[in-house]
C-alpha positions in Angstrom: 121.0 211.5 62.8 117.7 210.8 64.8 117.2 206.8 64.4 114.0 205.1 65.4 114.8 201.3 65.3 111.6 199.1 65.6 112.2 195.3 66.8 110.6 192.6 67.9 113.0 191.5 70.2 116.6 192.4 71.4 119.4 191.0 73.8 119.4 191.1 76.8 115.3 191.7 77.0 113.7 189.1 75.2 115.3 186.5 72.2 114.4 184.0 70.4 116.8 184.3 67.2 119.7 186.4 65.6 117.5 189.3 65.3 117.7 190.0 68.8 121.5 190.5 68.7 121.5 192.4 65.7 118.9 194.8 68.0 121.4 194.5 71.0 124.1 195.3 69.8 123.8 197.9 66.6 122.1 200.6 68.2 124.6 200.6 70.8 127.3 200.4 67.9 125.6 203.8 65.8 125.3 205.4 69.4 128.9 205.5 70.1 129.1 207.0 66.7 127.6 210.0 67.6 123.8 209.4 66.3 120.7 209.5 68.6 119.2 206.0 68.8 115.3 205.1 69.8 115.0 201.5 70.3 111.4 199.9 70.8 110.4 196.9 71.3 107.1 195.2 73.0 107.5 194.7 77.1 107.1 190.8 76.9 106.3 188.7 80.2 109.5 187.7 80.3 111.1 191.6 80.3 108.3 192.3 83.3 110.2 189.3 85.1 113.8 190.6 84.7 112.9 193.0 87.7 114.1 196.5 85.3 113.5 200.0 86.4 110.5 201.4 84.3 110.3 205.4 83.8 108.8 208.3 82.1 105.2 206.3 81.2 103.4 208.1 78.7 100.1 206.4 77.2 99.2 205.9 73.3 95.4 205.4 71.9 96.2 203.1 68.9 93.3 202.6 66.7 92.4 198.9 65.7 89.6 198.7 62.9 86.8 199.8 64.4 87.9 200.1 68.1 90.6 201.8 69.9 93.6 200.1 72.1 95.7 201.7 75.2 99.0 201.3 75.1 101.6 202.7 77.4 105.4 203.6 76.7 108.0 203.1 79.5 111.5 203.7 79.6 114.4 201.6 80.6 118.0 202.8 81.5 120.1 201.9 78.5 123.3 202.5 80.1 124.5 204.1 77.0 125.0 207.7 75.6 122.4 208.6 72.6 120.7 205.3 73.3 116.9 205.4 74.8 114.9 202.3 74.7 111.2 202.3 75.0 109.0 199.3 75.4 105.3 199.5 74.5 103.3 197.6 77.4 99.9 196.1 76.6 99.2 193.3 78.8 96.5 191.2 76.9 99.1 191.4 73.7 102.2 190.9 75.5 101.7 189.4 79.1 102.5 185.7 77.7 105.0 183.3 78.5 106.3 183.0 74.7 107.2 186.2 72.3 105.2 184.5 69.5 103.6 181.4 70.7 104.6 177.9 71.9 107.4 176.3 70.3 106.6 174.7 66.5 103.7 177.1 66.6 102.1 180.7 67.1 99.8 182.8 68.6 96.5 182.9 66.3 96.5 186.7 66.8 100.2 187.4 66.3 98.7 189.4 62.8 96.8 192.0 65.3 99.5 192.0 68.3 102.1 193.4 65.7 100.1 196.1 64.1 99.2 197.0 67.1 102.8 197.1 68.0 103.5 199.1 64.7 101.3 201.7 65.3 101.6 202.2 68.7 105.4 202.6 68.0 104.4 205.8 65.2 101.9 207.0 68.0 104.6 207.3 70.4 106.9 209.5 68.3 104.2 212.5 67.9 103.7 211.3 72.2 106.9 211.7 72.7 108.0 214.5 70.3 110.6 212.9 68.5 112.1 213.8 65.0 113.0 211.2 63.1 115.3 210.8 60.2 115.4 207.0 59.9 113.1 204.8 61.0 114.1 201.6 60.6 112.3 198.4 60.8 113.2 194.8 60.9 111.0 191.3 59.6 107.1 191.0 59.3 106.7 192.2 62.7 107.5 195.7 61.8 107.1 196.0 58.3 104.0 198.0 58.7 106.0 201.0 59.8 106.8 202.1 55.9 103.4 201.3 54.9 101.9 203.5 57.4 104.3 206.1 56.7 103.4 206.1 53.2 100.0 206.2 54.0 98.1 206.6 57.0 101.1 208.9 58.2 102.1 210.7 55.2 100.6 213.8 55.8 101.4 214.3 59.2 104.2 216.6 60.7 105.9 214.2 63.0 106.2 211.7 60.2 108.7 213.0 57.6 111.7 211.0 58.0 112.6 208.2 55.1 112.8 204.3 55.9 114.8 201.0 55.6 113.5 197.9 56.0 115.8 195.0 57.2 115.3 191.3 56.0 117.1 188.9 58.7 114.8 186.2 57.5 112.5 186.1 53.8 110.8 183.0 55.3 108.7 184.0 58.1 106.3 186.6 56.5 104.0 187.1 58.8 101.3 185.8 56.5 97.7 187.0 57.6 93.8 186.2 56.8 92.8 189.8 54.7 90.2 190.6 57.2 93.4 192.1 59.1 93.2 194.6 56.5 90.8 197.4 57.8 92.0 196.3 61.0 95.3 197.7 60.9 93.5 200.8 59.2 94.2 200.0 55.5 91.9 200.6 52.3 91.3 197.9 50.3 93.3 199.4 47.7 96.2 198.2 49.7 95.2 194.6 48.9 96.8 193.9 45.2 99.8 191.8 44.2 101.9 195.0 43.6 101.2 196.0 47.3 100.4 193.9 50.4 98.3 191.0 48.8 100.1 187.5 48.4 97.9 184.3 47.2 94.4 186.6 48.5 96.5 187.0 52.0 97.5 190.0 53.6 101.5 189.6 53.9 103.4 191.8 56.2 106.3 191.5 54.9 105.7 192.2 51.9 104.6 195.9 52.6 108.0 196.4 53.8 109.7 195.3 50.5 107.3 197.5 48.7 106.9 200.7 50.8 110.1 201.4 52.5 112.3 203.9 50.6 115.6 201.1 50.6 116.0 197.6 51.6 118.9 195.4 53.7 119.5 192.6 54.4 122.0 191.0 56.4 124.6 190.0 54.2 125.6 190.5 50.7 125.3 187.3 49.2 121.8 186.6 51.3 120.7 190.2 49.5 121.5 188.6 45.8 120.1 185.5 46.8 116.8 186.3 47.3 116.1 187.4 44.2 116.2 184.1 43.2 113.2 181.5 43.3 115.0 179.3 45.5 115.5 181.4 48.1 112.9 184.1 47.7 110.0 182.4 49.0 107.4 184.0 46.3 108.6 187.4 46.7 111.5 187.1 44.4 109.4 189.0 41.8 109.4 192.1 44.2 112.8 191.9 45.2 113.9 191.9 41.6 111.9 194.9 40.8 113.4 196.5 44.3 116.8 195.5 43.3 118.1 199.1 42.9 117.1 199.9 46.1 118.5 196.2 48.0 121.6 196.4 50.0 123.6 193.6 51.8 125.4 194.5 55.3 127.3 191.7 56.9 126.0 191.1 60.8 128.4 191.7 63.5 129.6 190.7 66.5 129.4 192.1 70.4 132.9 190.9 71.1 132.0 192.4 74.8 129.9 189.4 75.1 131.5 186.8 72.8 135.2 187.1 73.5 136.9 183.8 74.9 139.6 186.3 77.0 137.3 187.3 79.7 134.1 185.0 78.9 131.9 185.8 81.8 130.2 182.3 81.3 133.4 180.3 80.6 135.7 179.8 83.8 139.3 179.2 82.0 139.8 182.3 79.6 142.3 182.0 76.5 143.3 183.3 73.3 146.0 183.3 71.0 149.8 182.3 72.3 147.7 181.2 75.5 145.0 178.2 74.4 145.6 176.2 77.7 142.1 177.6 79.1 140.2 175.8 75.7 141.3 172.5 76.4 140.0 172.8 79.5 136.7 174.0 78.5 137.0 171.2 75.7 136.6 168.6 78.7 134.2 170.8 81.1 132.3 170.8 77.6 132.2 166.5 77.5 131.4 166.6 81.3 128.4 169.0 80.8 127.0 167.0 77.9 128.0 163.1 79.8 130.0 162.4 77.0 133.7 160.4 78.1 136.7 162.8 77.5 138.4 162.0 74.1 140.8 164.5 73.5 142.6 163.1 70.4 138.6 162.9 69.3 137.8 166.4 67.6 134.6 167.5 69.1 131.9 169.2 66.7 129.7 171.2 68.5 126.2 172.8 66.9 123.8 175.5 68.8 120.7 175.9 66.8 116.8 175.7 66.0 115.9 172.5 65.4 114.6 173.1 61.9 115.3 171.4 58.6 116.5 175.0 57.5 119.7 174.7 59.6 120.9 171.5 57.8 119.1 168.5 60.1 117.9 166.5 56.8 121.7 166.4 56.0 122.9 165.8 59.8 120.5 163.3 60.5 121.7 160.8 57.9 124.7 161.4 58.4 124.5 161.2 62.0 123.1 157.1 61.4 126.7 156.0 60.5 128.7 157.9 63.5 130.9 155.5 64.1 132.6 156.0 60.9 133.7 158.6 62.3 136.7 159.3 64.4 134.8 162.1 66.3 132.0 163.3 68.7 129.2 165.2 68.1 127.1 167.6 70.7 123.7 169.6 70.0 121.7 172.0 72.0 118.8 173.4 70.6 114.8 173.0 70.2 112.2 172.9 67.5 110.7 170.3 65.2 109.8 167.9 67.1 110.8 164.9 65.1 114.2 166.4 65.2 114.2 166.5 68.8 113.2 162.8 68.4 115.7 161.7 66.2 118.4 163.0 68.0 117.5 162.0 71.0 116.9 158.3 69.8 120.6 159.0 68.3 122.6 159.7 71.4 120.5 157.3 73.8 122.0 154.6 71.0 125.7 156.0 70.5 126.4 157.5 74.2 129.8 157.6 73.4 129.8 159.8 70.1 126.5 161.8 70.3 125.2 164.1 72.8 121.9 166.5 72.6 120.0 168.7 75.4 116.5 170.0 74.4 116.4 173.6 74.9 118.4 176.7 75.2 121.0 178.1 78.1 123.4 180.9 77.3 125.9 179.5 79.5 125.9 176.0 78.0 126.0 177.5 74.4 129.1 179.8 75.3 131.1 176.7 76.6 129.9 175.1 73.3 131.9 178.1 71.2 135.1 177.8 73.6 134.7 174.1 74.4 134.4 172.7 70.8 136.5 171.9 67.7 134.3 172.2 65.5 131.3 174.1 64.8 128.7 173.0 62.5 126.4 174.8 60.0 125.2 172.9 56.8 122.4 175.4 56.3 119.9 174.9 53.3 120.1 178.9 53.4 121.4 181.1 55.9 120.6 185.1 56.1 123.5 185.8 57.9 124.5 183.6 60.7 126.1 184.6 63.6 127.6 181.1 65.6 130.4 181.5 62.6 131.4 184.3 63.6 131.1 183.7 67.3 132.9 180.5 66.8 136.4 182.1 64.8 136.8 184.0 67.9 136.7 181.2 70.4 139.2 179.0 68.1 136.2 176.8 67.3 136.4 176.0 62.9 133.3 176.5 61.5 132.0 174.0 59.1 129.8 175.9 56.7 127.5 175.6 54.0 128.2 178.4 51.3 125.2 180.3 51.1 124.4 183.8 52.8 126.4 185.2 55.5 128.5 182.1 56.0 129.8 182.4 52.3 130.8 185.7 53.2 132.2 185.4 56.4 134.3 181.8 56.0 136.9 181.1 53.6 138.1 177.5 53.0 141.2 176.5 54.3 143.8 176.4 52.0 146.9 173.8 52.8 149.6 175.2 50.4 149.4 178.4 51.2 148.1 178.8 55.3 144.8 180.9 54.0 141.5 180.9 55.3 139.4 180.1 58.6 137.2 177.0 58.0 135.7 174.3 55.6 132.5 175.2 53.1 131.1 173.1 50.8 128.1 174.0 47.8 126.1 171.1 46.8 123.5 170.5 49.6 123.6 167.0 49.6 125.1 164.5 53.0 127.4 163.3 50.2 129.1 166.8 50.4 128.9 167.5 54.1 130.2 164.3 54.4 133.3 164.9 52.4 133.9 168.1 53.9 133.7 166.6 57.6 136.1 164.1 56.3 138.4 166.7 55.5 138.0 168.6 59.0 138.8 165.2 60.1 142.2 164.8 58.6 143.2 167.6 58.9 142.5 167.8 63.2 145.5 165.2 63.2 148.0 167.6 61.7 148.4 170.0 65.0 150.6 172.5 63.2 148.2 173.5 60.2 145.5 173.0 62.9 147.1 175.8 65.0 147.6 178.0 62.0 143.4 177.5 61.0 142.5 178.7 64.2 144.8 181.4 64.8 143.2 182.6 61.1 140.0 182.5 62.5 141.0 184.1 66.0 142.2 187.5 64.2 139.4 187.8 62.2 137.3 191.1 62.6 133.7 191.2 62.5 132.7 193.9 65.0 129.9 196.0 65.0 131.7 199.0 64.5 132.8 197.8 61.0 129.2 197.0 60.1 127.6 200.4 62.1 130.1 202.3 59.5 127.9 200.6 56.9 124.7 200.9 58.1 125.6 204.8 58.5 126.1 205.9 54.9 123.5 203.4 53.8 121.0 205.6 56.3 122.4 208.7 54.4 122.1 207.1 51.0 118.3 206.3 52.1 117.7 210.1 53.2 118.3 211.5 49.6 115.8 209.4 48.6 112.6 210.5 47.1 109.8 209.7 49.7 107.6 207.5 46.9 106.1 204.5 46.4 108.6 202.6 44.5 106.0 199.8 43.1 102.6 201.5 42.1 99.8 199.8 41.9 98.1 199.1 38.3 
């Protein structure tokens, strides 16, 4: 198959989130499988600063309302067979020191920078003279693609291949003022609640759910989730009439770049029957963070935006009575401010227990997976999650809410019988991540069922080329599909 996959960010050019290792590493995973991959995504500041090798420039006239916008596409090496990778360069759009604005906010014209981005991508493929079987888009930023195909496109000889639409996140929408509307080159007969109109906004995301021949999204108990009020964010109503056409496919993991053996970032390797290397890293870890060297102290370890989705109305609290616990806790990460402040009031008051460093560094976050005990993730909900994952690998128990992908991915320990790869509780409440730590605890001072946890969680297998497998016949199932609205308009 010809695959077009549309992104607003991938690894290693630009991240700010999960989405950008999904984009690194699945194309690469459906490329060794034999399929022709097309990855685009926007040429960001930060990509123009990585010092890359642009080629083959070929420029796009992408029509904005009632003006016209150049765009040009450039190539990058992708080092990989049936991979190319395009990135669509406009300057005044994309010549900024953040993807989508500073942190806690966003660019006031993010609404036009990603149509643009959408249309310039479908521009490029008659540019270009690609055929296309699948074009597949992920979140608000691309979720024009299917609409345009549908519309706009329909007609047009380039444009006949079918289209999935990925949720990694119902929660950011890319919720617009309606004025965008004949901007991005829509009739007004677009704007109704069975289409792209939400509360008299225009709603990105939302044309996606509605216009793209099936849906994902990245797992399969985030994909029945959603269709829930709780966790579908107003859309619920589409999902559920969608439902037929909704999927769930477990995230992976590059285990070329998260694999505690040869660790590029991590200086003493390990694995099973060899674990010397993560003790080590255990106490590089406390050294890193200025945090004295317990080792009979289990050491919980959390990587993550500092949002209240991730669990910090939980943490904090419990976080306030530290010193019942026989442990230490370290956090790297950035976001809502007045999490940034709490924590930071937290350690400066219990130096010996908590630790936090504002920001993000890859290198610092690896040593967290191979460093840690435990890794924490009390999420309110969770899409997918992907520190889980990246944590069973490194020996580092996750400690998980049950919701989403790290329902599916974690099983709770079971003493009796040796089963399972970490601790979950339901109720989302302190009380229960409380109890649940407590039992982490306990358990931490019995080495030998300790040993036998993370030796569960070390052979677990959640590659890419399980999930790629998936994503493969869910691309064919999307082919046979009939290329029609699937919610028409009253």
């Amino acid at each position: 198959m010809n695959i077009l996959f549309a992104v607003s960010e991938a690894t290693p050019f630009a991240k700010t989130g999960g989405l950008a290792d999904v984009a690194g590493a699945l194309p690469t995973a459906l490329a060794k499988r034999g399929h022709q991959v097309h990855l685009f995504l926007p040429l960001y500041r930060e990509i123009q600063e990585q010092g890359l090798e642009f080629s083959e420039s070929t420029t796009v006239t992408v029509p904005l309302g009632t003006t016209s916008v150049i765009g040009t596409i450039v190539k990058v090496p992708s080092g990989q067979p049936n991979l190319s990778i395009s990135l669509i360069r406009q300057d005044d759009f994309f010549d900024r020191p953040f993807l989508y604005g500073p942190p806690g906010k966003e660019y006031p014209d993010n609404g036009i920078r990603f149509i643009f981005f959408c249309r310039a991508i479908l521009e490029a493929v008659a540019a270009l003279d690609l055929k296309i079987d699948i074009y597949h888009a992920h979140d608000w930023q691309t979720a024009l693609i299917p609409v345009y195909l549908k519309t706009l496109y329909k007609d047009r000889p380039h444009y006949q291949g079918s289209s999935l639409f990925t949720i990694h996140n119902l929660g950011y929408q890319g919720i617009q003022n309606k004025s965008l509307l004949p901007v991005a080159g829509l009739g007004w007969e677009e704007f109704t609640f069975e289409r792209l109109e939400f509360f008299d906004r225009l709603n990105l995301l939302k044309g996606g759910l509605v216009y793209a021949d099936a849906l994902n999204s990245v797992s399969p108990a985030y994909s029945h989730e959603i269709l829930q009020a709780e966790f579908g964010f107003g859309l619920e109503t589409v999902l559920q009439q969608r439902r037929d056409d909704l999927y769930g496919i477990l995230n992976g993991v590059d285990y070329q770049e998260w694999n505690p053996a040869d660790d590029p970032f991590i200086s003493n390797h390990f694995r099973i029957g060899r674990m010397a290397g993560k003790k080590i890293c255990k106490k590089k870890l406390n050294a890193a963070f200025n945090l004295p060297h317990e080792n009979r102290l289990p050491l919980i370890g959390m990587v993550s935006r500092l949002v209240t989705q991730k669990g910090f109305d939980l943490i904090l609290p419990l976080l306030k009575k530290v010193n019942k616990f026989k442990a230490q806790f370290i956090f790297l990460g950035t976001g809502d401010p007045e999490i940034e402040k709490d924590l930071t009031a937290l350690a400066s008051q219990n130096p010996k227990q908590i630790a936090f460093i504002r920001g993000y560094d890859n290198r610092l976050a690896h040593l967290i997976e191979a460093g840690a005990d435990i890794f924490l993730m009390p999420s309110h909900y969770e899409p997918c999650g992907l520190n889980q994952m990246y944590s069973l690998r490194y020996g580092t128990v996750p400690l998980v809410r049950a919701v989403g992908g790290l329902d599916d991915s974690i099983v709770s320990f079971n003493i009796e019988n040796g089963s399972g790869n970490g601790f979950k509780f339901s109720d989302y409440s302190t009380a229960a991540l409380e109890q649940s730590l407590k039992e982490a605890l306990q358990l931490y001072q019995k080495p030998r069922l300790w040993q036998k946890l993370r030796q569960n969680g070390m052979r677990n297998d959640f590659s890419w080329a399980q999930s790629a497998i998936k994503y493969e016949e869910l691309y064919n199932k999307t082919r046979t599909r009939s290329n029609v609205i699937k919610v028409e308009s009253k």
